[in-house]
C-alpha positions as CSV (number, residue, x, y, z in Angstrom):
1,X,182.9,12.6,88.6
2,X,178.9,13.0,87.8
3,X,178.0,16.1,89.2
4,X,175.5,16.5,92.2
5,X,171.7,17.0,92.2
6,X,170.4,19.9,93.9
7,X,168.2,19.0,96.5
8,X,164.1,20.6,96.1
9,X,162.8,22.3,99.2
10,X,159.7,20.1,100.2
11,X,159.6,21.1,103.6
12,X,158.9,24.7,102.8
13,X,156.5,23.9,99.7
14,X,154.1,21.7,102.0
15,X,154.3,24.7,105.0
16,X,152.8,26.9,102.8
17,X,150.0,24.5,101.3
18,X,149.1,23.4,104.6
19,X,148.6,27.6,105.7
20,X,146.5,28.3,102.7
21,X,144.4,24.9,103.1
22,X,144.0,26.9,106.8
23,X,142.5,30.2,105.8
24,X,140.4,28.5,103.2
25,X,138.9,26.6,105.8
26,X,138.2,29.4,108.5
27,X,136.8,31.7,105.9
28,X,134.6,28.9,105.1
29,X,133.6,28.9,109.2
30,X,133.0,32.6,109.5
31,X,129.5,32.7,111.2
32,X,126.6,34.8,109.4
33,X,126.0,37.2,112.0
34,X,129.7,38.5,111.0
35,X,128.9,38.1,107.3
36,X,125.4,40.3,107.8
37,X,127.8,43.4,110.1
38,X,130.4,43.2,107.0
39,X,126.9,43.8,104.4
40,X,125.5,46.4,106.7
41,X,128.8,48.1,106.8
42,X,129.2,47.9,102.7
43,X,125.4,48.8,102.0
44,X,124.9,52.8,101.9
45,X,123.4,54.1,105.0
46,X,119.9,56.0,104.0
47,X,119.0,59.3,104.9
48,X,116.6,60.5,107.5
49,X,113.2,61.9,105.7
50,X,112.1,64.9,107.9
51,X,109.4,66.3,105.7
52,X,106.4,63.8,104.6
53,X,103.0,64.5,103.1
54,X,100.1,62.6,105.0
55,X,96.2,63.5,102.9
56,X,98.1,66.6,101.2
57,X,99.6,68.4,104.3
58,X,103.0,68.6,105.1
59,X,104.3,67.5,108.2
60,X,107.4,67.8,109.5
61,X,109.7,65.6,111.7
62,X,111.7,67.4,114.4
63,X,113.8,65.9,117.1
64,X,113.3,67.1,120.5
65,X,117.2,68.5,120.3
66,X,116.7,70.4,117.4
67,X,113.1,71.9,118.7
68,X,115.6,73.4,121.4
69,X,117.9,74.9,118.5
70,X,115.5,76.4,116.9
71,X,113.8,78.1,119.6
72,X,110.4,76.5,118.9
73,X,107.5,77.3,121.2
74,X,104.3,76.1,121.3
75,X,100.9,76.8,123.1
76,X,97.4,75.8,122.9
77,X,94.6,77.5,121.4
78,X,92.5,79.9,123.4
79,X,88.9,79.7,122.8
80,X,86.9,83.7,122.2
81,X,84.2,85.7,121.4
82,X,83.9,87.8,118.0
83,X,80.9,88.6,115.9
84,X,80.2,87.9,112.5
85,X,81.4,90.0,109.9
86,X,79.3,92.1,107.7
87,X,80.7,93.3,104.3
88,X,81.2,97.5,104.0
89,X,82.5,99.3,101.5
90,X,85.4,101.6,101.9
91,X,87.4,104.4,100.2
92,X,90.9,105.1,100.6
93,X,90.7,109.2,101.0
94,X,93.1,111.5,99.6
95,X,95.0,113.8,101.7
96,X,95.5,117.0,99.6
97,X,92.6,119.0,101.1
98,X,93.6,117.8,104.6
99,X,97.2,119.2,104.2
100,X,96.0,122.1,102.5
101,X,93.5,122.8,105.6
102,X,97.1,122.4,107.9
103,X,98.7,124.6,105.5
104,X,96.0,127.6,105.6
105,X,95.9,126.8,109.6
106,X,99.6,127.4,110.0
107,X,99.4,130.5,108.0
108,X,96.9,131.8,110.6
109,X,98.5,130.9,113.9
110,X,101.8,132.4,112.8
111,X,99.4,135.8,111.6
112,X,97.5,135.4,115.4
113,X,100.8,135.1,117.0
114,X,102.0,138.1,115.3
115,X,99.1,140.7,116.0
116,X,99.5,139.1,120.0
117,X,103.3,140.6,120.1
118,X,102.2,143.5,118.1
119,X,99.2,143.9,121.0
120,X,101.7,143.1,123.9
121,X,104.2,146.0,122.5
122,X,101.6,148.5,122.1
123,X,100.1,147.6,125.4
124,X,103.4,148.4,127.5
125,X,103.8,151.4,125.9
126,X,100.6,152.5,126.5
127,X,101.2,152.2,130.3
128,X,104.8,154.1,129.7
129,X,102.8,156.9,128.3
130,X,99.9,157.1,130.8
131,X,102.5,156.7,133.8
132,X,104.5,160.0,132.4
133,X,101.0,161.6,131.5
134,X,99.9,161.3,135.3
135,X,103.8,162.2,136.3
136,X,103.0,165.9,135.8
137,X,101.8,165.5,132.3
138,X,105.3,164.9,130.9
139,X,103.7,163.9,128.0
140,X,100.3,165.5,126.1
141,X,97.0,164.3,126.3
142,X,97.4,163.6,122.5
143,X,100.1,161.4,122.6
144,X,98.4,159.4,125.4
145,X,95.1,159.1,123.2
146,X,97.2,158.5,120.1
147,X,98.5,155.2,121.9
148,X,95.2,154.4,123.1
149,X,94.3,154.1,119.5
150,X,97.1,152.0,118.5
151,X,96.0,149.4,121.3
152,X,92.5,149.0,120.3
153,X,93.3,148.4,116.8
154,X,95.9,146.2,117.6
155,X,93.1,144.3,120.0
156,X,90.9,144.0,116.8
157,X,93.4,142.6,114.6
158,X,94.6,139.8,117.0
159,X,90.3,139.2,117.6
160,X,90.2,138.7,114.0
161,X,93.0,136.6,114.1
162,X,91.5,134.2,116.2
163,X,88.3,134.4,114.8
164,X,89.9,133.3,111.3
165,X,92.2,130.2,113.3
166,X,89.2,128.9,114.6
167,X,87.3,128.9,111.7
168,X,89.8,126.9,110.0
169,X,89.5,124.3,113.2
170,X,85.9,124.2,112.3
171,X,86.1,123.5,108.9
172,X,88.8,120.7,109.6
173,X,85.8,119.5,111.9
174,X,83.1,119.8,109.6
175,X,85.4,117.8,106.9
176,X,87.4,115.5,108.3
177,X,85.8,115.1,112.1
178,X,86.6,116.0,115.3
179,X,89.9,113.5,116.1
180,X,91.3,114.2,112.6
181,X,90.8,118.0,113.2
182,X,92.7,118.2,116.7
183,X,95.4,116.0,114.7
184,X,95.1,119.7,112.1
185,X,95.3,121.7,115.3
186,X,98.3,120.2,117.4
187,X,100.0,119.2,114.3
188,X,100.4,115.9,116.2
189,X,102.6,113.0,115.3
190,X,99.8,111.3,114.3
191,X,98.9,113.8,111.5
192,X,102.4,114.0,110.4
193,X,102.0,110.4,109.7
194,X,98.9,111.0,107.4
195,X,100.9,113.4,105.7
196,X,103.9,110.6,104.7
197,X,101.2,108.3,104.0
198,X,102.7,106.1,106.6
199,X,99.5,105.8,107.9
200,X,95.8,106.1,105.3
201,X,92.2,107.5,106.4
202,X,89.5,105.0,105.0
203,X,85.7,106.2,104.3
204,X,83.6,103.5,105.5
205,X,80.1,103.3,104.7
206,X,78.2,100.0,106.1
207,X,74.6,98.7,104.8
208,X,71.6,101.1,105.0
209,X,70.0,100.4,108.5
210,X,72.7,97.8,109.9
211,X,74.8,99.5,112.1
212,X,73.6,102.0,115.2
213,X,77.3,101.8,116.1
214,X,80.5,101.1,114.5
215,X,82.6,98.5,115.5
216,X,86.2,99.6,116.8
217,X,88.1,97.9,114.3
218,X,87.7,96.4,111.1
219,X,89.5,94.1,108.5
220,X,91.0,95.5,105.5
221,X,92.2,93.4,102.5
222,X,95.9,93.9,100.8
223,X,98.2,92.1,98.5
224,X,98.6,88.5,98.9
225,X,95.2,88.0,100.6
226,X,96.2,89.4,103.6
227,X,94.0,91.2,106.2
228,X,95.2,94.4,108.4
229,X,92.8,96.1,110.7
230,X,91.8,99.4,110.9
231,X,90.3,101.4,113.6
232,X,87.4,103.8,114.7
233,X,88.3,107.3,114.5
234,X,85.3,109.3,114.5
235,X,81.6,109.3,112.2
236,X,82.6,110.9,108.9
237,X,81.1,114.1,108.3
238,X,80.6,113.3,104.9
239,X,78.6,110.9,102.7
240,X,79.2,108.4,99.8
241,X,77.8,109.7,97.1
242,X,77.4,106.0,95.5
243,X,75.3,104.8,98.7
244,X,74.3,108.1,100.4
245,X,74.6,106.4,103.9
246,X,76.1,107.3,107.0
247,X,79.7,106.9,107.0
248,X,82.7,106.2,109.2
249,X,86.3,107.0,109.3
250,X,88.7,104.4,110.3
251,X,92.5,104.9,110.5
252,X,94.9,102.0,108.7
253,X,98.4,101.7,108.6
254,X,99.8,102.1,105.3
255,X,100.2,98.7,102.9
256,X,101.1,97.2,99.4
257,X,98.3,97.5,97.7
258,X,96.1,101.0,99.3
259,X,96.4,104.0,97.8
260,X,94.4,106.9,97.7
261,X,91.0,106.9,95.9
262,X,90.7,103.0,95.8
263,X,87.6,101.5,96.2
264,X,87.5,98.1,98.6
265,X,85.0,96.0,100.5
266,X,86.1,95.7,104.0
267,X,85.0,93.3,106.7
268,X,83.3,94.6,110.4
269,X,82.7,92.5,113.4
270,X,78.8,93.7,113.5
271,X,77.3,90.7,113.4
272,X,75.6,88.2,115.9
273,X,78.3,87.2,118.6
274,X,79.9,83.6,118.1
275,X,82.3,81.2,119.3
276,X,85.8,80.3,117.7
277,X,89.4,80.0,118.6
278,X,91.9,83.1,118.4
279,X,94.7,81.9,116.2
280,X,98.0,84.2,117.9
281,X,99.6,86.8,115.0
282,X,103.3,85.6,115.7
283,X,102.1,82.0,115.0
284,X,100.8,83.1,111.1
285,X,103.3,82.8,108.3
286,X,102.9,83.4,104.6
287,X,103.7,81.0,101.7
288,X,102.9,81.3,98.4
289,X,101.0,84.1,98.8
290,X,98.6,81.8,101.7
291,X,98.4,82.2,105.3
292,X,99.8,78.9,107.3
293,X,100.6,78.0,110.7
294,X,102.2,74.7,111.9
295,X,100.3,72.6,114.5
296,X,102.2,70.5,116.7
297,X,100.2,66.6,116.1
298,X,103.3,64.5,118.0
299,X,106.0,65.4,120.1
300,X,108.8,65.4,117.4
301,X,105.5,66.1,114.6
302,X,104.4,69.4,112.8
303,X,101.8,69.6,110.3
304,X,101.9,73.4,108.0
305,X,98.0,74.7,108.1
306,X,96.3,76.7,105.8
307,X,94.4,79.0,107.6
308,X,91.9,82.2,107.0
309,X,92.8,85.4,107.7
310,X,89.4,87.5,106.4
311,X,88.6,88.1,110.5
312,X,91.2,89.9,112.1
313,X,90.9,90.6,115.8
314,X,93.4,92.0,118.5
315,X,96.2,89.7,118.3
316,X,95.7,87.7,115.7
317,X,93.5,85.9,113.5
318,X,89.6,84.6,114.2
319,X,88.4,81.4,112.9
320,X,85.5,79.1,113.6
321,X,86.7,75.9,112.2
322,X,89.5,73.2,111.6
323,X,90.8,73.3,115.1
324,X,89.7,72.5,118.4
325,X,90.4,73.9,121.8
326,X,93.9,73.1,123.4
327,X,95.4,72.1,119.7
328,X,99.7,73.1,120.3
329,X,100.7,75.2,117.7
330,X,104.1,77.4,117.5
331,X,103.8,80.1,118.8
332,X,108.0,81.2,118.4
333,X,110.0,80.5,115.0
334,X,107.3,79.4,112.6
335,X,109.5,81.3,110.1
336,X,112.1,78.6,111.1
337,X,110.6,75.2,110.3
338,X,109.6,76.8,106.8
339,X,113.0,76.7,106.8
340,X,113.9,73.1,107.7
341,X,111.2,72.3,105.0
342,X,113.5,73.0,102.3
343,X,116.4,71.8,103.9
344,X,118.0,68.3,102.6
345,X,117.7,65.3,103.9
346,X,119.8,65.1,107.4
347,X,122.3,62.4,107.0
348,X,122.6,59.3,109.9
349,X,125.0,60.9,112.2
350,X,125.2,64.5,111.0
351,X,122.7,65.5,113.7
352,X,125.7,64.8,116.6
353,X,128.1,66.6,115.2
């Protein structure tokens, strides 16, 4: 008996060459909007630029979102007044004579305050005395005198006293002026600053002939090309020897760069009177040893300014050019979009998050 032939399963072989023949033919059909999603998807997406540079400023881009993050304020520029500014040389002064002048002042208050009690003592017992002496002369004639004596010269000594305290007022007048010298007197917080150095006295001596009167303040150069101001105390009783002029002292706050016996041209509002915009002190930032402020040029757009600093008025900063009227600039968290300068590049998305 011949053995039987095993039968092939052609049914199931055709089934699956018909499903292939199937998906070849609808990939084939897939329409190229679907193809261009699928490359989109596979490309990698690109990240948002937020800091350009348009004709060598740097601007940078800031939703309206983030603005609100950072705290970013703006306001426009306020046109002013100021007068030029005349050069003047300045001198930072030593203290040591001052102090010394304090010193020798303090030495002659306590020594007045002293012969005062000493004069008070001898005073009462005087009247002790002369009430017993007219009390039936419970006491001699002598004694009475004797106290007498010890009153007067206790009178003179306390006159002498004061004689010597204000003679050391008026040689704290006749050197350093009269607001300096009632500084000395009331040994006010405001001399105990000069003595720290927290706060510097500055000689100013401006051209022969130009000023009648000083101006109140004036700009004073540090590190960094930075400008502080300084203000009007009082004429100076003494003169520059290099320029033999009237001088002027001025009263700075203390700063990198000043110390005592350092010679420095200074700036003075003196000139004529003149029109420019005041640039607000909280909107100034400093960069690479540069002052800059950012200007707001588009909604979502701020552009980093160099500006000059060499005319300080109250507030801020004078300048004549490279703004107009009403130009937005920040006004609250400059410091902050320095910040986002450096930052990387945000990627698409991370800004929901």
């Amino acid at each position: 008996m011949k053995p039987s032939r095993r039968v092939k399963p052609v049914g199931s072989i055709g089934i699956f060459i018909l499903a292939l023949l199937i998906l070849i033919f609808l990939g084939g059909c897939q329409s190229p909007v679907d193809k261009s999603k699928e490359d989109k998807t596979a490309q990698p997406s690109k990240a948002v630029q937020r800091v350009s540079v348009e004709n060598g400023q740097t601007i940078l881009t800031l939703g309206a979102q983030d603005q609100v993050l950072l705290g970013i304020q703006v306001a426009p520029l306020q046109e002013i007044s100021d007068r030029e500014q005349v050069a003047a040389t300045a001198v930072v002064l030593p203290i040591q004579d001052l102090a010394a002048l304090r010193e020798n002042y303090a030495a002659d208050q306590t020594k007045l305050d002293k012969a005062r009690v000493d004069l008070s003592v001898a005073s009462r017992e005087q009247e002790r005395l002369r009430t017993l002496y007219q009390d039936n002369q419970n006491i001699s004639e002598k004694a009475l005198q004797a106290q007498e004596g010890i009153v007067q010269s206790a009178q003179a000594e306390a006159h002498a006293d004061q004689q010597q305290l204000e003679l050391e007022g008026a040689m704290a007048k006749q050197q350093w002026g009269p607001v300096v010298a009632q500084w000395l007197v009331e040994n006010s917080a405001n001399f105990q600053r000069l003595v720290n150095q927290q706060d510097l006295l500055l000689q100013v001596t401006p051209p022969q002939g130009l000023l009648q009167q000083p101006p109140e303040t004036a700009s004073v150069p540090i590190q960094d090309g930075r400008f502080i101001q300084a203000r009007l105390l009082s004429a100076f009783p003494r003169l520059d020897p290099r320029i033999q002029n009237m001088s002027f002292l001025y009263w700075v706050p203390s700063a990198p760069g000043l110390v005592p016996g350092l010679n420095l041209s200074i700036s003075l509002a003196a000139g004529s009177l003149r029109q420019g915009l005041l640039i607000p002190e909280s909107s100034v930032l400093w960069f690479q040893g540069k002052a800059w402020i950012y200007q707001q040029t588009a909604p979502d757009r701020f552009t980093r300014r160099e500006i000059s600093t060499s005319s300080v008025v109250k507030n801020g900063y004078f300048v004549t050019s490279g703004f107009t009227p009403g130009d937005k600039v920040v006004i609250g968290a400059a410091q902050l979009l320095l910040s986002e300068e450096s930052r990387p590049p945000v990627q698409p998305g991370a800004e929901k998050d």
